[in-house]
GUGU-374679 format. One record per residue: residue in one letter; x negated, y, z of N, C-alpha, C in turn. Coordinates in steps of 0.02 Angstrom, whole numbers, plus 32768, in hexadecimal, padded with zeros to 4 digits. Atoms other than C-alpha are relative to their C-alpha. Example, Ala and Ser with C-alpha at 12.3 -4.5 7.8 and 13.67 -1.06 7.14 Angstrom:
<rs>
[r 'A',[7FD3,7FC5,8000],[7D99,7F1F,8186],[7FD3,803C,8000]],
[r 'S',[802A,7FC5,7FFD],[7D54,7FCB,8165],[8027,8037,8025]],
</rs>
This chain:
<rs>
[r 'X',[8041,7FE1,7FFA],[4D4A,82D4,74A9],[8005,8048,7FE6]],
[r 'X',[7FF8,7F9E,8016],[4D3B,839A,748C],[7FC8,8008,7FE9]],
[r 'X',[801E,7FDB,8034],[4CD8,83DC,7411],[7FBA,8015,8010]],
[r 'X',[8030,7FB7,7FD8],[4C33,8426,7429],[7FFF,8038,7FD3]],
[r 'X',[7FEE,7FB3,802E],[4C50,84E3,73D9],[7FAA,800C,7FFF]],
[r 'X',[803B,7FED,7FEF],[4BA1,8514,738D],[7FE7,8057,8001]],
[r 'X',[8005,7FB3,7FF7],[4B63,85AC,73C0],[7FEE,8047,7FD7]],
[r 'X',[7FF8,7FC3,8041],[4B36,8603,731A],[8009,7FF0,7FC6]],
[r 'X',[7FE1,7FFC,8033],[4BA3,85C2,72A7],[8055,800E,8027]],
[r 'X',[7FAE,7FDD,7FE7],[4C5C,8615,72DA],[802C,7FBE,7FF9]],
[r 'X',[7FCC,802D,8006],[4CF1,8593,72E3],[7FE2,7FC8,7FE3]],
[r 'X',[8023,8036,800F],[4C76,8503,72BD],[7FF0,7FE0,8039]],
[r 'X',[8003,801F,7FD6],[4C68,846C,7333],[7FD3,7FB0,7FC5]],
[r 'X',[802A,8024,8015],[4BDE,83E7,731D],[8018,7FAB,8005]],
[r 'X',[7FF7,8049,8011],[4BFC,8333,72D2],[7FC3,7FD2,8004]],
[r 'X',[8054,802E,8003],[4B6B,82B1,7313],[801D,7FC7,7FE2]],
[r 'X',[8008,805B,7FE9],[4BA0,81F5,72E4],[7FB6,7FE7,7FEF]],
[r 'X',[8046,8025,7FF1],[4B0A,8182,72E1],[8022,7FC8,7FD1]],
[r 'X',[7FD8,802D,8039],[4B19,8118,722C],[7FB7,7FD7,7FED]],
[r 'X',[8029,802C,8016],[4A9C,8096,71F0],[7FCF,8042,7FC6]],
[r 'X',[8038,7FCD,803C],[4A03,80F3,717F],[801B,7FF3,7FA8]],
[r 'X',[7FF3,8020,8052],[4A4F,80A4,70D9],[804E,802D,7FFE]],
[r 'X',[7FDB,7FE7,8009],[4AEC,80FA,70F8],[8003,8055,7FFE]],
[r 'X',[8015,7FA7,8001],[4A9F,81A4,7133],[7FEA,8014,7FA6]],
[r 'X',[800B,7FE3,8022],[4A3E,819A,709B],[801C,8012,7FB9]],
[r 'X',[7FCE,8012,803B],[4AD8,816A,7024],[803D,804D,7FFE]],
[r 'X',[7FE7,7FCD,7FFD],[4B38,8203,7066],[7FDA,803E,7FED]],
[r 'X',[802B,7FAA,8016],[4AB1,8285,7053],[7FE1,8001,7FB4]],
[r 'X',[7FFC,7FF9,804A],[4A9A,824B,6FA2],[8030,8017,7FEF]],
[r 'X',[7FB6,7FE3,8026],[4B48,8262,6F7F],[8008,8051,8016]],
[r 'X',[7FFC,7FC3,7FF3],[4B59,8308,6FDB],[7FBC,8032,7FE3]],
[r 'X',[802F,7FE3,802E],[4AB3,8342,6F7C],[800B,8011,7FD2]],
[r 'X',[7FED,8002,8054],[4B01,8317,6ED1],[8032,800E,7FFC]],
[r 'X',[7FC2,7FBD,7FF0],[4BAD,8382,6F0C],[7FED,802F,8004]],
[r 'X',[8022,7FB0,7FFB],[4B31,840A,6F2D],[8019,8024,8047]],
[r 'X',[7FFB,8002,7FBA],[4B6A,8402,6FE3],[7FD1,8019,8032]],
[r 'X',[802F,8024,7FD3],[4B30,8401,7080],[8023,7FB2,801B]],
[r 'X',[7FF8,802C,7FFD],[4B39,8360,70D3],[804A,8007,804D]],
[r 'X',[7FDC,7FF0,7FD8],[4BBB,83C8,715B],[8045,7FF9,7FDE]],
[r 'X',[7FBF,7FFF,8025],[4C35,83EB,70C1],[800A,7FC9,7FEA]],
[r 'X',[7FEA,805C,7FF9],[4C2F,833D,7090],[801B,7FD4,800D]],
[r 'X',[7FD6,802A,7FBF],[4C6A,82E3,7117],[802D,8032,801E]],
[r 'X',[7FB3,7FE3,7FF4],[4CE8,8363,7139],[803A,7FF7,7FC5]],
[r 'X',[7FD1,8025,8029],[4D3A,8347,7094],[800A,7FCD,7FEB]],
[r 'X',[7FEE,8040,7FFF],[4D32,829F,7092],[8037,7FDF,8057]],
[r 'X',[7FCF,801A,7FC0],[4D8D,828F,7153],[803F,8026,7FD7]],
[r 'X',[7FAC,7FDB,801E],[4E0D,8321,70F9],[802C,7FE5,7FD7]],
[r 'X',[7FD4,801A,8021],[4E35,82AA,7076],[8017,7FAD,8006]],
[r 'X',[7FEC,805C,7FE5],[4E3F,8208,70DF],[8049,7FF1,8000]],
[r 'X',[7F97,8009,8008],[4EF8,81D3,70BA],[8000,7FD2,803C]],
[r 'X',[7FE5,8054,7FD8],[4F4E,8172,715B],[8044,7FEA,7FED]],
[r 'X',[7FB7,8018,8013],[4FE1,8110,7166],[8030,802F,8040]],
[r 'X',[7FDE,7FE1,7FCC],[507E,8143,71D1],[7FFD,8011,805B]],
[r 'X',[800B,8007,7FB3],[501B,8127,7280],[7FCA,8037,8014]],
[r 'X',[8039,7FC9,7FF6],[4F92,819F,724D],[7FB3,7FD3,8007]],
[r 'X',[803D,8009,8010],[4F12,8122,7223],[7FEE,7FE3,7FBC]],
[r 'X',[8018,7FFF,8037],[4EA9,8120,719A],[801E,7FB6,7FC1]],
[r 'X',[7FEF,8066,8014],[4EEB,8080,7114],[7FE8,7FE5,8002]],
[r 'X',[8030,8015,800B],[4E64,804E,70EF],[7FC5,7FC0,804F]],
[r 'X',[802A,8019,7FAD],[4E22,802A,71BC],[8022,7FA8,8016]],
[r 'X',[7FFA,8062,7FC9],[4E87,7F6E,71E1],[7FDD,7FE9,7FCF]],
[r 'X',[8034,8007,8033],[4E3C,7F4A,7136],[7FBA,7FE5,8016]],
[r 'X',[8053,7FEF,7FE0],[4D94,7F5C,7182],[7FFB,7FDB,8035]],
[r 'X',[8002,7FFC,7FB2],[4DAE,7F61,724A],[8026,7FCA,8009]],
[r 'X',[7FD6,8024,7FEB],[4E3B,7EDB,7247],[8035,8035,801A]],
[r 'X',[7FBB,7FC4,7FF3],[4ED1,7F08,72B4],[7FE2,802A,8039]],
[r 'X',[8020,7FCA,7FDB],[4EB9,7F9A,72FD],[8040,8010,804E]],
[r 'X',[7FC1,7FEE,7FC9],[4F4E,7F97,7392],[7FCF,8025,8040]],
[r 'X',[801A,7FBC,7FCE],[4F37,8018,7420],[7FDD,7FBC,8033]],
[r 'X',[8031,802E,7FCD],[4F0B,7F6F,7495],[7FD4,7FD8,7FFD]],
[r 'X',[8042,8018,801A],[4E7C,7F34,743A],[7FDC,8029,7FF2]],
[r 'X',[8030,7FD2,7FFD],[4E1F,7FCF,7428],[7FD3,7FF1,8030]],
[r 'X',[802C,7FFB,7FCD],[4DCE,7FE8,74C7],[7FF1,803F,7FE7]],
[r 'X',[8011,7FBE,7FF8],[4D62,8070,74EB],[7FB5,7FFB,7FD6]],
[r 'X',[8024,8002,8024],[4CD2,809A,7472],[7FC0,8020,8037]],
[r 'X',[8017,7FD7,7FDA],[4C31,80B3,74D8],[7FE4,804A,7FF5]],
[r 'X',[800F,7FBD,7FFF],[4BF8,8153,7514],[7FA8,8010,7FF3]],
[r 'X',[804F,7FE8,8002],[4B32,81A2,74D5],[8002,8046,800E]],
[r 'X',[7FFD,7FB4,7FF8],[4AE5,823D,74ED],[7FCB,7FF8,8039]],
</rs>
């Protein structure tokens, strides 16, 4: 998927996901009480996501189970 570039912030491209209200409002506390915005936030938290040698996160089979390329599928499309 490519980026959408926004038009008046320079080399900035817009991050939507769509997260439950308990989690929105768990992040924008925390990025409040960093003295953030809720943009720098979630950029240094993906910057300091550690993966393993495949390039995914450790933490994700944990969670997701196994994550192999033929059990993905395709995540649907909004908008």
């Amino acid at each position: 998927m490519t980026p959408v570039r926004d038009k008046k912030r320079q080399g900035m491209v817009r991050l939507s996901p769509m997260v439950p209200p308990e989690v929105h409002a768990q992040a924008y506390a925390n990025a409040r009480a960093a003295g953030v915005s809720m943009g720098k936030y979630l950029a240094e938290l993906i910057k300091r996501d550690q993966v393993d040698d495949s390039g995914c996160p450790v933490w994700a089979r944990e969670v997701f189970g196994d994550l192999s390329e033929s059990d993905q599928g395709e995540l649907p499309m909004t908008g």
